[in-house]
CHARMM internal coordinates of N, CA and C (Angstrom, degrees):
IC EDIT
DIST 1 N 1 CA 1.4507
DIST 1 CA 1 C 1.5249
ANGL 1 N 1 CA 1 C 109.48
DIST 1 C 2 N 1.1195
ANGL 1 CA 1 C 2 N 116.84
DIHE 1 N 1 CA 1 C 2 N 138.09
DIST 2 N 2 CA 1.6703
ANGL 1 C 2 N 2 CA 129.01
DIHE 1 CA 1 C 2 N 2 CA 168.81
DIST 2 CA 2 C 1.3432
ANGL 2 N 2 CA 2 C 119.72
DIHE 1 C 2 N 2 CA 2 C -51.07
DIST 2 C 3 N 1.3261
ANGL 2 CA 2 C 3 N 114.04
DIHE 2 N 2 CA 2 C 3 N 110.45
DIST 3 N 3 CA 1.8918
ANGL 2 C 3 N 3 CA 106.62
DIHE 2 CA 2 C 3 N 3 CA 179.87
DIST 3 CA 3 C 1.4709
ANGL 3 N 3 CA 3 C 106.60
DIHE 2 C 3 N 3 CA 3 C -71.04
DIST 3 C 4 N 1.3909
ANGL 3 CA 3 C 4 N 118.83
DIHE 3 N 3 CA 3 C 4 N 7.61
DIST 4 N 4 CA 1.9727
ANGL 3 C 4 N 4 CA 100.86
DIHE 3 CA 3 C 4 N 4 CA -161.55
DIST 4 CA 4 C 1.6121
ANGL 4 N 4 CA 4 C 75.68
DIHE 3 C 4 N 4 CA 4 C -111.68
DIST 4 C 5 N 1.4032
ANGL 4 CA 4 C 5 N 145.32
DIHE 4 N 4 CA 4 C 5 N 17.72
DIST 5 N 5 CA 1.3268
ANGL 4 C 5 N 5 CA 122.62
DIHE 4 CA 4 C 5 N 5 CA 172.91
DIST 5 CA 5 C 1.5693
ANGL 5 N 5 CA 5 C 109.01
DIHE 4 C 5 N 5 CA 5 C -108.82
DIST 5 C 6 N 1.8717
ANGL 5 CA 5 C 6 N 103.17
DIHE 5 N 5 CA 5 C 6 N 147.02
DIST 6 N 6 CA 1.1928
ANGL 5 C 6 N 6 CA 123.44
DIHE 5 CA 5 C 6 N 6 CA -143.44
DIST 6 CA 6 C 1.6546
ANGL 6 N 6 CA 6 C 95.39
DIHE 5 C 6 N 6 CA 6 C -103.50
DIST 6 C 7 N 1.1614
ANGL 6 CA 6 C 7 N 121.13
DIHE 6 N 6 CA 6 C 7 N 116.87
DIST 7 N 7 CA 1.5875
ANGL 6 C 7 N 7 CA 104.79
DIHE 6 CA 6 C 7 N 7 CA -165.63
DIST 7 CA 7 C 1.9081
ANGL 7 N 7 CA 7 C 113.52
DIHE 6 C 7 N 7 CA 7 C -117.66
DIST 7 C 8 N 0.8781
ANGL 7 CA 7 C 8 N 122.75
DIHE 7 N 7 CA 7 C 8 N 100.47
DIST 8 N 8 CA 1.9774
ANGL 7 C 8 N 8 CA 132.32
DIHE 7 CA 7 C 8 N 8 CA 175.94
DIST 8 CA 8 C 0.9114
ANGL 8 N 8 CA 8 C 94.00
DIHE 7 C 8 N 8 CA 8 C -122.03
DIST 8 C 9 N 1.4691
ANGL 8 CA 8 C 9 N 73.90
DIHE 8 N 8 CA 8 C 9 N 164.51
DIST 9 N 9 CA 1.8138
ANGL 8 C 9 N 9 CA 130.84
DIHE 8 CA 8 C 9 N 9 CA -175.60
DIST 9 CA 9 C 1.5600
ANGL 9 N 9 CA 9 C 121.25
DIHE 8 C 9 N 9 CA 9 C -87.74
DIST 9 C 10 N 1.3149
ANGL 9 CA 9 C 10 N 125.03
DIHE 9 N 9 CA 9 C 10 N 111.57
DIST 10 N 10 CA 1.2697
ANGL 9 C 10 N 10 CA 118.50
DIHE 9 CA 9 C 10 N 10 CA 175.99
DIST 10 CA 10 C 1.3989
ANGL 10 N 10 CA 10 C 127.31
DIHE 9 C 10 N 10 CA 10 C -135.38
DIST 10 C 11 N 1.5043
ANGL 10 CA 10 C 11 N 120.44
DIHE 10 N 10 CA 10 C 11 N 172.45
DIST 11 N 11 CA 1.7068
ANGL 10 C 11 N 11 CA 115.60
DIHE 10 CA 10 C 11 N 11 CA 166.79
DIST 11 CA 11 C 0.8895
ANGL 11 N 11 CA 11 C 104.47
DIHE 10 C 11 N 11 CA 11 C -107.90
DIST 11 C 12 N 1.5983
ANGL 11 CA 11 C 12 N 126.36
DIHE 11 N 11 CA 11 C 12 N 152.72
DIST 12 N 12 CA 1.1732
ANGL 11 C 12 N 12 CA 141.00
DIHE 11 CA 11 C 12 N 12 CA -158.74
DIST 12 CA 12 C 1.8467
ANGL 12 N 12 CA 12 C 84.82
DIHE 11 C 12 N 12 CA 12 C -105.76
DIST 12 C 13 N 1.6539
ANGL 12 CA 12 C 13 N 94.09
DIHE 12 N 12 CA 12 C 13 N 133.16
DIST 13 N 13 CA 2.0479
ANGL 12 C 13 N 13 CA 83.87
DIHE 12 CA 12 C 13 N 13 CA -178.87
DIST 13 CA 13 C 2.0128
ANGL 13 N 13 CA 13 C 78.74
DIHE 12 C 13 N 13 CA 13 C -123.84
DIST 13 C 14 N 1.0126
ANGL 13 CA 13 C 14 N 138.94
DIHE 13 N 13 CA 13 C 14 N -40.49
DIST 14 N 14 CA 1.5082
ANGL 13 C 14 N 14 CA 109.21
DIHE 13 CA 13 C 14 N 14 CA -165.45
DIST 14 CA 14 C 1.8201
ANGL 14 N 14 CA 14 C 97.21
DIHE 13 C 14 N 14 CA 14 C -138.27
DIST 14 C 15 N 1.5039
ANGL 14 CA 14 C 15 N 115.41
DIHE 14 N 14 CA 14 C 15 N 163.97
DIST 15 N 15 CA 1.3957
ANGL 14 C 15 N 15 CA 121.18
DIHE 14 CA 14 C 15 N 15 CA 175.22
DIST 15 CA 15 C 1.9298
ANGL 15 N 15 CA 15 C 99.53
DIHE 14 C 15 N 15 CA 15 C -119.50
DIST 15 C 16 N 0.7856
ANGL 15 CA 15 C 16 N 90.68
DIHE 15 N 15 CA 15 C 16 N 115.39
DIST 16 N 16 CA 1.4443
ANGL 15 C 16 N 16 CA 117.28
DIHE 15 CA 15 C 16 N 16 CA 157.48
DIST 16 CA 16 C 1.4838
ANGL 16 N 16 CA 16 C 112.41
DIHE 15 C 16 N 16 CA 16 C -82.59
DIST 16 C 17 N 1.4172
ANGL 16 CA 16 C 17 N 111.00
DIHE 16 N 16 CA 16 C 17 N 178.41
DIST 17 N 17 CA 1.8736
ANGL 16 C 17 N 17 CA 133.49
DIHE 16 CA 16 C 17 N 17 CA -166.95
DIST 17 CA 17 C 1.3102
ANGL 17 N 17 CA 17 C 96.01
DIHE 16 C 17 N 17 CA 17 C -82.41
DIST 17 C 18 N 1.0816
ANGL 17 CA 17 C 18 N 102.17
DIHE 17 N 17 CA 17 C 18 N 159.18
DIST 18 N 18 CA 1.7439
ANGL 17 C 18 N 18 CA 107.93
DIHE 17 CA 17 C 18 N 18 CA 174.01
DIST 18 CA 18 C 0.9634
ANGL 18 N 18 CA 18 C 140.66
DIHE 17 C 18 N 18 CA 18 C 67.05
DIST 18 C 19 N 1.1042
ANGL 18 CA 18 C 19 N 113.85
DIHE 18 N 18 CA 18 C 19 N -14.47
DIST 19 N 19 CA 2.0534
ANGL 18 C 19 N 19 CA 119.36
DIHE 18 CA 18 C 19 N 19 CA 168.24
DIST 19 CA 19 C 1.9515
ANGL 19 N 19 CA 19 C 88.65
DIHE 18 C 19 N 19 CA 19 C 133.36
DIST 19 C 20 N 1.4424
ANGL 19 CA 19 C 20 N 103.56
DIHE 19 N 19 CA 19 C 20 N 13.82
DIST 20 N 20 CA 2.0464
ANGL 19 C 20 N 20 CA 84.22
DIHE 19 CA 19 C 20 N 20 CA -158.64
DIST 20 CA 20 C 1.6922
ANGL 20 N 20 CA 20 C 97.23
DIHE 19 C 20 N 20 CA 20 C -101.01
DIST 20 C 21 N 1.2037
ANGL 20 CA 20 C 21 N 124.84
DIHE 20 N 20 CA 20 C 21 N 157.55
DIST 21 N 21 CA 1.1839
ANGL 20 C 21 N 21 CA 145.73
DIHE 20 CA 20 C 21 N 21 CA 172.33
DIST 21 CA 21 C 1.3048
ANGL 21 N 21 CA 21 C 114.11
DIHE 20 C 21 N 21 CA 21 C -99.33
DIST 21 C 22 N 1.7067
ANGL 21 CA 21 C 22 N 122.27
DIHE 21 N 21 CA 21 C 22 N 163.37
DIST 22 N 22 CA 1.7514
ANGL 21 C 22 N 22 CA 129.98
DIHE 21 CA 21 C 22 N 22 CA 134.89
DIST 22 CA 22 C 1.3400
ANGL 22 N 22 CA 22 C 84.68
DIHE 21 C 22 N 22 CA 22 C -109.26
DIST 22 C 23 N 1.1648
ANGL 22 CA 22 C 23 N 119.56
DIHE 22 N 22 CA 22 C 23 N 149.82
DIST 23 N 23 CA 1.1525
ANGL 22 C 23 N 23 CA 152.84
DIHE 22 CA 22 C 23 N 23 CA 171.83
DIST 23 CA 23 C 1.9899
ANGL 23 N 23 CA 23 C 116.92
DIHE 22 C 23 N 23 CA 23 C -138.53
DIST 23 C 24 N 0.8949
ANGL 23 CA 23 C 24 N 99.42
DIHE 23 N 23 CA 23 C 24 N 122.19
DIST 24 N 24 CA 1.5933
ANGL 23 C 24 N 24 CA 110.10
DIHE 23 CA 23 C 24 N 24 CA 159.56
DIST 24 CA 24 C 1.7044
ANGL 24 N 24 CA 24 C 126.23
DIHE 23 C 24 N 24 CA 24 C -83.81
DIST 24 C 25 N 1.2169
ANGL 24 CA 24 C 25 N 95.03
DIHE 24 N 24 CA 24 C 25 N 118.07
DIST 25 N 25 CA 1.4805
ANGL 24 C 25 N 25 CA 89.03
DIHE 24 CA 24 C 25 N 25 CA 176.78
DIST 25 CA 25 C 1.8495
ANGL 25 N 25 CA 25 C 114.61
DIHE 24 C 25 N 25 CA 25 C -84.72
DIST 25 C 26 N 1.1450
ANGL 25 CA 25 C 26 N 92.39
DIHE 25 N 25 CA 25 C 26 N 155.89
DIST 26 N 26 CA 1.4900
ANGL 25 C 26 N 26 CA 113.71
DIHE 25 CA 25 C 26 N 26 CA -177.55
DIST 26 CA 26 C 1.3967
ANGL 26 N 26 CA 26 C 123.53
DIHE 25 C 26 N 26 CA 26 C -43.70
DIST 26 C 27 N 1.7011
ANGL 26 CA 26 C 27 N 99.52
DIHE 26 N 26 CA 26 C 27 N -69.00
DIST 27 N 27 CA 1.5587
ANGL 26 C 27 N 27 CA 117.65
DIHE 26 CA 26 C 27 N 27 CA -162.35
DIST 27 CA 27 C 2.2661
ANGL 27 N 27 CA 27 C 106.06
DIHE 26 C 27 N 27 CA 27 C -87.60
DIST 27 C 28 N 0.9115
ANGL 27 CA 27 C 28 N 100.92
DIHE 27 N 27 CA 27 C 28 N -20.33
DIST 28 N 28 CA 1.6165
ANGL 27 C 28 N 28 CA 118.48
DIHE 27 CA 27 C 28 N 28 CA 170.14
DIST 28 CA 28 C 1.1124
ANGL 28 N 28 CA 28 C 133.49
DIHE 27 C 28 N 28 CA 28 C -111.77
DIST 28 C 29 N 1.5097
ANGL 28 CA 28 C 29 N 130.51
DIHE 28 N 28 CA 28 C 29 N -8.30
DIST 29 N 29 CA 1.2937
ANGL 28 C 29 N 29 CA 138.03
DIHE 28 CA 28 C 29 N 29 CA -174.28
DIST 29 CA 29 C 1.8197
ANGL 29 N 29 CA 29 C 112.72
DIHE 28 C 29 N 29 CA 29 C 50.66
DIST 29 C 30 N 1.6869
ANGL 29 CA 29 C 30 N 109.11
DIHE 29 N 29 CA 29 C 30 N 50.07
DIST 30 N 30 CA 1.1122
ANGL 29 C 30 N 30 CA 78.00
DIHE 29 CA 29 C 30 N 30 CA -167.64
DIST 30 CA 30 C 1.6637
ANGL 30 N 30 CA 30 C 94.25
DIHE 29 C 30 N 30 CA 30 C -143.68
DIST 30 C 31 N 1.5859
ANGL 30 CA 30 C 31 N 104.26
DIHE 30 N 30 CA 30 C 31 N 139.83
DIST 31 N 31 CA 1.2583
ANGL 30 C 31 N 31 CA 96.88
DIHE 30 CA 30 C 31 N 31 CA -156.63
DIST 31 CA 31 C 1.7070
ANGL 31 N 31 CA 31 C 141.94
DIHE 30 C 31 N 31 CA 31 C -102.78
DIST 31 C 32 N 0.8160
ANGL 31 CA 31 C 32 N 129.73
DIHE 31 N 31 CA 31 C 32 N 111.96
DIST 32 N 32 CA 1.8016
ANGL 31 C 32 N 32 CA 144.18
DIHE 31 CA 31 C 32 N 32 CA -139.60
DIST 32 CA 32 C 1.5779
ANGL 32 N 32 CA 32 C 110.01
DIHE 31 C 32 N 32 CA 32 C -89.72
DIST 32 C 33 N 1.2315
ANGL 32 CA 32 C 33 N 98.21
DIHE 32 N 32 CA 32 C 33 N 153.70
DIST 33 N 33 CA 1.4533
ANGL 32 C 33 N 33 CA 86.58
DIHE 32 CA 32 C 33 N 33 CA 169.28
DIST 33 CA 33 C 2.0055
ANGL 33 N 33 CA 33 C 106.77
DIHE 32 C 33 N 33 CA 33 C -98.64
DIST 33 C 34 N 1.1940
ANGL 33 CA 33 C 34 N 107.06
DIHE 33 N 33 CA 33 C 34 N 177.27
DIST 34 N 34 CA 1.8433
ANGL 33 C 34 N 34 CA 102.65
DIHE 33 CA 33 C 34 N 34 CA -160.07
DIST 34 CA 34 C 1.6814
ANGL 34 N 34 CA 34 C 91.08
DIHE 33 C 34 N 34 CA 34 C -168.51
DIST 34 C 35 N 1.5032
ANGL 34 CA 34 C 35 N 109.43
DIHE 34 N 34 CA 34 C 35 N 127.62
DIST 35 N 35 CA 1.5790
ANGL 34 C 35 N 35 CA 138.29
DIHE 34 CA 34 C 35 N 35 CA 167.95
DIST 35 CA 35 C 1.7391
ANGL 35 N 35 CA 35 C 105.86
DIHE 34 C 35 N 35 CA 35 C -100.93
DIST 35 C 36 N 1.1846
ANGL 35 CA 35 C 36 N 114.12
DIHE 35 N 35 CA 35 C 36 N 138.84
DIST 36 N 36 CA 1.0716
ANGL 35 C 36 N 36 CA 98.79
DIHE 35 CA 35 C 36 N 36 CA 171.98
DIST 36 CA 36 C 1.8269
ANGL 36 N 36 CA 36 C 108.52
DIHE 35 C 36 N 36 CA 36 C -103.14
DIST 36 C 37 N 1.3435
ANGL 36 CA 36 C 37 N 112.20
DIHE 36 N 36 CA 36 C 37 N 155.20
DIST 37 N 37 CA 1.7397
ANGL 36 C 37 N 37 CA 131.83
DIHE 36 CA 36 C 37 N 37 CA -152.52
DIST 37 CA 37 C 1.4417
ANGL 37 N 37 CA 37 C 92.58
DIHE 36 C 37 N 37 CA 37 C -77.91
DIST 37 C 38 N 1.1151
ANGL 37 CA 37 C 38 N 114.49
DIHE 37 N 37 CA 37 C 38 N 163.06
DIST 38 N 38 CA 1.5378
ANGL 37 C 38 N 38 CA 133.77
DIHE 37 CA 37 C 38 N 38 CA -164.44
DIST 38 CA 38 C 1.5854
ANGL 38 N 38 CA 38 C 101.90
DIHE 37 C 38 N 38 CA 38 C -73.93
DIST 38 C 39 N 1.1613
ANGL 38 CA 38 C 39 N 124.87
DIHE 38 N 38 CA 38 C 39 N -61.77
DIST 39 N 39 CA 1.6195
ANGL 38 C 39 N 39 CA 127.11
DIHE 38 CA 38 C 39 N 39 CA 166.40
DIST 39 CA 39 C 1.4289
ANGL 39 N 39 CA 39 C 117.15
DIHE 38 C 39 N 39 CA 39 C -14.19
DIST 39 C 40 N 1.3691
ANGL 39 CA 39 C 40 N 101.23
DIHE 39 N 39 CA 39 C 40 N -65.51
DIST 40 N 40 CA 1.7696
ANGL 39 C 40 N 40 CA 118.85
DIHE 39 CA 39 C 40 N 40 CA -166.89
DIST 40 CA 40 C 2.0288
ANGL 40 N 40 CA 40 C 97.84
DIHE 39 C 40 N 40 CA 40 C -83.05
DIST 40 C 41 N 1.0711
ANGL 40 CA 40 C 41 N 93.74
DIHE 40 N 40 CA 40 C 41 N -8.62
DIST 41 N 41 CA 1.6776
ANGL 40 C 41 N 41 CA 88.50
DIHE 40 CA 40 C 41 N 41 CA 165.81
DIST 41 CA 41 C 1.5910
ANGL 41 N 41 CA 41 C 101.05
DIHE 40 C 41 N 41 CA 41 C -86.82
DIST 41 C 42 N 1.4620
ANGL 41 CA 41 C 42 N 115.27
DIHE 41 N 41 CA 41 C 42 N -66.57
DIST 42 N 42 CA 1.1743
ANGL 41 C 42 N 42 CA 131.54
DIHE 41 CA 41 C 42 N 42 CA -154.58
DIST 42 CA 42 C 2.0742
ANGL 42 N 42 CA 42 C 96.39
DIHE 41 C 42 N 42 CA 42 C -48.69
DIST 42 C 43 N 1.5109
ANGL 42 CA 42 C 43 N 111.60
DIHE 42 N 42 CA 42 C 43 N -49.17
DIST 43 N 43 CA 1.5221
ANGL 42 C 43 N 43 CA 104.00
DIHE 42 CA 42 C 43 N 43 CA 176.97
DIST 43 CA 43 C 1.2663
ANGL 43 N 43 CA 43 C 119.27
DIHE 42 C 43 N 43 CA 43 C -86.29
DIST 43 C 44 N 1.4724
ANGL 43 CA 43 C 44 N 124.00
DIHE 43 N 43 CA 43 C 44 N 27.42
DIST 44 N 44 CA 1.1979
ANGL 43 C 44 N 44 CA 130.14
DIHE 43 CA 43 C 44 N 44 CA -172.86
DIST 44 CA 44 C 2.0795
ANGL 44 N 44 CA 44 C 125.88
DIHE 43 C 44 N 44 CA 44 C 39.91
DIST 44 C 45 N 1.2853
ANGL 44 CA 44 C 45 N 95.56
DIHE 44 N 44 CA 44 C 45 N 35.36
DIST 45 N 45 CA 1.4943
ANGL 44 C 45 N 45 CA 87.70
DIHE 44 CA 44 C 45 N 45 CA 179.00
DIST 45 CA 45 C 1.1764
ANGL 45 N 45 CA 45 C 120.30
DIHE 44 C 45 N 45 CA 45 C -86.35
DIST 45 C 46 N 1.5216
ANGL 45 CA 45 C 46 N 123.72
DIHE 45 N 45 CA 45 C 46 N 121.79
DIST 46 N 46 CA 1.4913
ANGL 45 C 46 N 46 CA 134.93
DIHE 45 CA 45 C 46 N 46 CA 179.92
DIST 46 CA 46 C 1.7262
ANGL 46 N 46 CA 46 C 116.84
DIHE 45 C 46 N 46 CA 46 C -45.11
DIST 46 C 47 N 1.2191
ANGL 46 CA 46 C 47 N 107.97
DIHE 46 N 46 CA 46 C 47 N 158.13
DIST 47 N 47 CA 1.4162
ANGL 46 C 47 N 47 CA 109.04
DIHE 46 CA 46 C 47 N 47 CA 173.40
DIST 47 CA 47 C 1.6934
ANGL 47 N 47 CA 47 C 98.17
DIHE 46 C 47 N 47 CA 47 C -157.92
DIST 47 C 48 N 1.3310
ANGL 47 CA 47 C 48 N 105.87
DIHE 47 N 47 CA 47 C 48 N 124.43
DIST 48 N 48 CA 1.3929
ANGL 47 C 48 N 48 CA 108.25
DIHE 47 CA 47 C 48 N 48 CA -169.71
DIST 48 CA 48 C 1.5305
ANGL 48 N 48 CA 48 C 102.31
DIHE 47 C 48 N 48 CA 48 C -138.92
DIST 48 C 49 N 1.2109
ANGL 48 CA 48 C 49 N 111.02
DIHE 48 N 48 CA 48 C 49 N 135.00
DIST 49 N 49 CA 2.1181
ANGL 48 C 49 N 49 CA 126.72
DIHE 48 CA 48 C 49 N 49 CA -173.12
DIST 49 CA 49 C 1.3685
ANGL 49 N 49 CA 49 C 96.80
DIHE 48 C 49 N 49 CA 49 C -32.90
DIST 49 C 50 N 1.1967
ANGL 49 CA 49 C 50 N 116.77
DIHE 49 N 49 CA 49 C 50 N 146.77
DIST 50 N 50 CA 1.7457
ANGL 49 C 50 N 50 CA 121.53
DIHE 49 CA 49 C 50 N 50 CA -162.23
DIST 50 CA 50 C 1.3893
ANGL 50 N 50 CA 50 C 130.69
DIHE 49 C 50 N 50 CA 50 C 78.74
DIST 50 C 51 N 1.5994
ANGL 50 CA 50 C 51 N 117.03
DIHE 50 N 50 CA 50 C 51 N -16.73
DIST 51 N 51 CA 1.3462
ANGL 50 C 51 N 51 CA 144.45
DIHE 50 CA 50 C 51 N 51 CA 159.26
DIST 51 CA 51 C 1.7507
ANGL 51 N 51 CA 51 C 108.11
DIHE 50 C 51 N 51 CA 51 C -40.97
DIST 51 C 52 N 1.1768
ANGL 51 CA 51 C 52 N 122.45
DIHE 51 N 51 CA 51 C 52 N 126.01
DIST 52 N 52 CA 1.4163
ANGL 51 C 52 N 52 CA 135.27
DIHE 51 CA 51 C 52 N 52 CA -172.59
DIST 52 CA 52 C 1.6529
ANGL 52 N 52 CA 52 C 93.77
DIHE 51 C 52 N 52 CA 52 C -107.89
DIST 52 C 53 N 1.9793
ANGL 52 CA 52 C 53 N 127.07
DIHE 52 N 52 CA 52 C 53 N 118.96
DIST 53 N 53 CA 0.9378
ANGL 52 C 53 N 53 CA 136.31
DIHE 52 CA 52 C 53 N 53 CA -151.77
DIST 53 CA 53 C 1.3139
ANGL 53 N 53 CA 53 C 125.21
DIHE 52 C 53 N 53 CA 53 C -150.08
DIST 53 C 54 N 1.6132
ANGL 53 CA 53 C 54 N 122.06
DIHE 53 N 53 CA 53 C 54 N 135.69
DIST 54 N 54 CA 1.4086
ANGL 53 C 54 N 54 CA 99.88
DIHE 53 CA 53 C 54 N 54 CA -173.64
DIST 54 CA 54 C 1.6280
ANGL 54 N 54 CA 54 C 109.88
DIHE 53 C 54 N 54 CA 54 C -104.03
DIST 54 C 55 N 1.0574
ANGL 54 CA 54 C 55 N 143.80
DIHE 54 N 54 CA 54 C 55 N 159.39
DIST 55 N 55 CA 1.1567
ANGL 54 C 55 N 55 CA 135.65
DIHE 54 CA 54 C 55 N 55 CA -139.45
DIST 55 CA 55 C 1.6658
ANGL 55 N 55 CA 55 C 110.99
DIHE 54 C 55 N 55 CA 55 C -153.54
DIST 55 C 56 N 1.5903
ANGL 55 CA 55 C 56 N 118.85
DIHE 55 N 55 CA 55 C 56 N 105.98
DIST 56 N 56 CA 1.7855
ANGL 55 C 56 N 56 CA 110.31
DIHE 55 CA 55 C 56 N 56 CA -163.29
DIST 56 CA 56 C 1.8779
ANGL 56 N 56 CA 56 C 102.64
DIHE 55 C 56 N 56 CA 56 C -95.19
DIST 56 C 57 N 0.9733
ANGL 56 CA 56 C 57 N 99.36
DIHE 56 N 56 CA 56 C 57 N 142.87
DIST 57 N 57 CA 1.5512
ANGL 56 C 57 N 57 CA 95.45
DIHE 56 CA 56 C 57 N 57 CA -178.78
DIST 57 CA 57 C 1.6191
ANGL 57 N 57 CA 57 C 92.61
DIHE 56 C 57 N 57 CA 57 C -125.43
DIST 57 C 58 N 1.2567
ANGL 57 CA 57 C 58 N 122.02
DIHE 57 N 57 CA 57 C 58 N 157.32
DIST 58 N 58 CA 1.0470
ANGL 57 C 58 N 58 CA 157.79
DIHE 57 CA 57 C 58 N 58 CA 132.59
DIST 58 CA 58 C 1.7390
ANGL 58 N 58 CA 58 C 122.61
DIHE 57 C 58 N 58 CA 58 C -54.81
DIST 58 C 59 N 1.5332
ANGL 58 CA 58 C 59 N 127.22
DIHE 58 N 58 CA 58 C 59 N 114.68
DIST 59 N 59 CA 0.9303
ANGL 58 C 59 N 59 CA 120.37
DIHE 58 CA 58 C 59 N 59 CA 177.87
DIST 59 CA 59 C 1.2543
ANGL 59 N 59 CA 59 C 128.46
DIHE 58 C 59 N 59 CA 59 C -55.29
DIST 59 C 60 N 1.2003
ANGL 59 CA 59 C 60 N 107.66
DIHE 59 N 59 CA 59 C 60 N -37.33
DIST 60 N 60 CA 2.0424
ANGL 59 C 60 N 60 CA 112.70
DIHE 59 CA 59 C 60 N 60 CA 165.28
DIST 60 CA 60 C 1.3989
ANGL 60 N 60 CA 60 C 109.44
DIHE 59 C 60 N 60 CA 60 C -53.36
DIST 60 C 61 N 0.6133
ANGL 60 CA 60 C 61 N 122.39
DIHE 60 N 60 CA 60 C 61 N -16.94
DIST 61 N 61 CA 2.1305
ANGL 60 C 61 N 61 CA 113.26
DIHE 60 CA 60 C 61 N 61 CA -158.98
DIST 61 CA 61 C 1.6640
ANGL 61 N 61 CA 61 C 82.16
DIHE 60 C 61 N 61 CA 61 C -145.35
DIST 61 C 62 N 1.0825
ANGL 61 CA 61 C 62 N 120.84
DIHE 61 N 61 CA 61 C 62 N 121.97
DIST 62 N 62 CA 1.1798
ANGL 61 C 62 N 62 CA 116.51
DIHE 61 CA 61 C 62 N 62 CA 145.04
DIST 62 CA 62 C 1.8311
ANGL 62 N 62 CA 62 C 120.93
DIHE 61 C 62 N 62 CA 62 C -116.74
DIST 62 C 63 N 1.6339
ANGL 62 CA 62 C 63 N 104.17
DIHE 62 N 62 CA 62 C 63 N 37.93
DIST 63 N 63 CA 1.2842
ANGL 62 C 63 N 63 CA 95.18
DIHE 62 CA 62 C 63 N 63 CA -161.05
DIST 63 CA 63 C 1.2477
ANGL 63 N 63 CA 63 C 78.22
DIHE 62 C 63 N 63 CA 63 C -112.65
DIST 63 C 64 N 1.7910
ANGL 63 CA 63 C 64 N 146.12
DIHE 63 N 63 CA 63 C 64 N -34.34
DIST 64 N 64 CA 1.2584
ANGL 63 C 64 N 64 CA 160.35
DIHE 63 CA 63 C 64 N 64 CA -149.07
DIST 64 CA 64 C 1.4354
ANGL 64 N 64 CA 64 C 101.45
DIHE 63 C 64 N 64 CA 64 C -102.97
DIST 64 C 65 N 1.1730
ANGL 64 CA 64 C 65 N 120.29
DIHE 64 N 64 CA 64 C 65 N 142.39
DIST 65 N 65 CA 1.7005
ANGL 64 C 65 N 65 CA 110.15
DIHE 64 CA 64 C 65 N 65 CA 155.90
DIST 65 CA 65 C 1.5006
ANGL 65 N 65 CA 65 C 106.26
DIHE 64 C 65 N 65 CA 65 C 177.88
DIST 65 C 66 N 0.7504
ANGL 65 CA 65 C 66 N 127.18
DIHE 65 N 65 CA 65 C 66 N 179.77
DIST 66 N 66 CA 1.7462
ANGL 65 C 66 N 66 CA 144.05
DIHE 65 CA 65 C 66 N 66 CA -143.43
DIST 66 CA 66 C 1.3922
ANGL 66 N 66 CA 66 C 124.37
DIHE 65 C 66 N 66 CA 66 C -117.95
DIST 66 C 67 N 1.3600
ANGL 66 CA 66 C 67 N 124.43
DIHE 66 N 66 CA 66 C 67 N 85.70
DIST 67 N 67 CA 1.4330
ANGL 66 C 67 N 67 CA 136.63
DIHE 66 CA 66 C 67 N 67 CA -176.81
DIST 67 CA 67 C 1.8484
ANGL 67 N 67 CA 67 C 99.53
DIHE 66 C 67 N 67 CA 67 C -44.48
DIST 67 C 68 N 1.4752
ANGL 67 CA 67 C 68 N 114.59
DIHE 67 N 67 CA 67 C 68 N 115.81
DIST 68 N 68 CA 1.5658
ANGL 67 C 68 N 68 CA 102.47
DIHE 67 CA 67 C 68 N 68 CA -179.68
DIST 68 CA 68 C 1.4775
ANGL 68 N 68 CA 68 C 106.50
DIHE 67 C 68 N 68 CA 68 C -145.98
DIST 68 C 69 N 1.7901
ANGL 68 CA 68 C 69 N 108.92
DIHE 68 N 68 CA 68 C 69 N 23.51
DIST 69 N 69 CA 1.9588
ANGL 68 C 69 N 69 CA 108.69
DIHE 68 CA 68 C 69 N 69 CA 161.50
DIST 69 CA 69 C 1.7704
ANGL 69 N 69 CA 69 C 89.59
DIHE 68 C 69 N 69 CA 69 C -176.69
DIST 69 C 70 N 1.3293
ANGL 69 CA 69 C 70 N 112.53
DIHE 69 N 69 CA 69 C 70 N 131.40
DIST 70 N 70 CA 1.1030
ANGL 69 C 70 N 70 CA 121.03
DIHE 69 CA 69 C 70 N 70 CA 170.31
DIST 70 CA 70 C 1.4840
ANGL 70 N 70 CA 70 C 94.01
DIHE 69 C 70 N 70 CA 70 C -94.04
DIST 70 C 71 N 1.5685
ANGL 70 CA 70 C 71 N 115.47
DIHE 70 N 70 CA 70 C 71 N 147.19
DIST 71 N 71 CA 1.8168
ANGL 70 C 71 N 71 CA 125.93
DIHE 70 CA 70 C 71 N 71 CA 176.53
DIST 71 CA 71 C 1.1495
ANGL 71 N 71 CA 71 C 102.47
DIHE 70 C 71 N 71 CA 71 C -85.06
DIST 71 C 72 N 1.3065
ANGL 71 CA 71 C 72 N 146.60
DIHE 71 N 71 CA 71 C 72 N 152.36
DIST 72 N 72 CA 1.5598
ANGL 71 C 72 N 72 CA 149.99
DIHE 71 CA 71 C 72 N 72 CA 170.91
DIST 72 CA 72 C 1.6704
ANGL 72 N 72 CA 72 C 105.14
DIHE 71 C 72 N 72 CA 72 C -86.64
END
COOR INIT
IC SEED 1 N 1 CA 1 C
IC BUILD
């Protein structure tokens, strides 16, 4: 696993086209845009607004980042 990736907690508040999310983050209330990762495409697991989510960011962009485990 990559040490430079930035990893939170968020709610999923709307679904957009294409696999993309808004998401709210947890610890800031503040809200990002979010793709979900090839895995959770590849097994088809849903993610729908109200969805509790973990979320990988990239240190360059922290406005973008990568849906990669929905919480049950």
């Amino acid at each position: 696993m990559n040490k430079d990736i930035i990893e939170k907690n968020a709610i999923v508040t709307k679904n957009l086209a294409g696999g993309l999310f808004r998401a709210e983050l947890e610890d800031t209330k503040e809200e990002v845009l979010a793709v979900i990762s090839g895995k959770m495409r590849k097994f088809r697991i849903k993610i729908i607004p109200g969805d509790y989510v973990k979320v990988e960011f990239s240190p360059h962009d922290l406005t973008l980042g990568r849906i990669t485990y929905r919480y049950k």
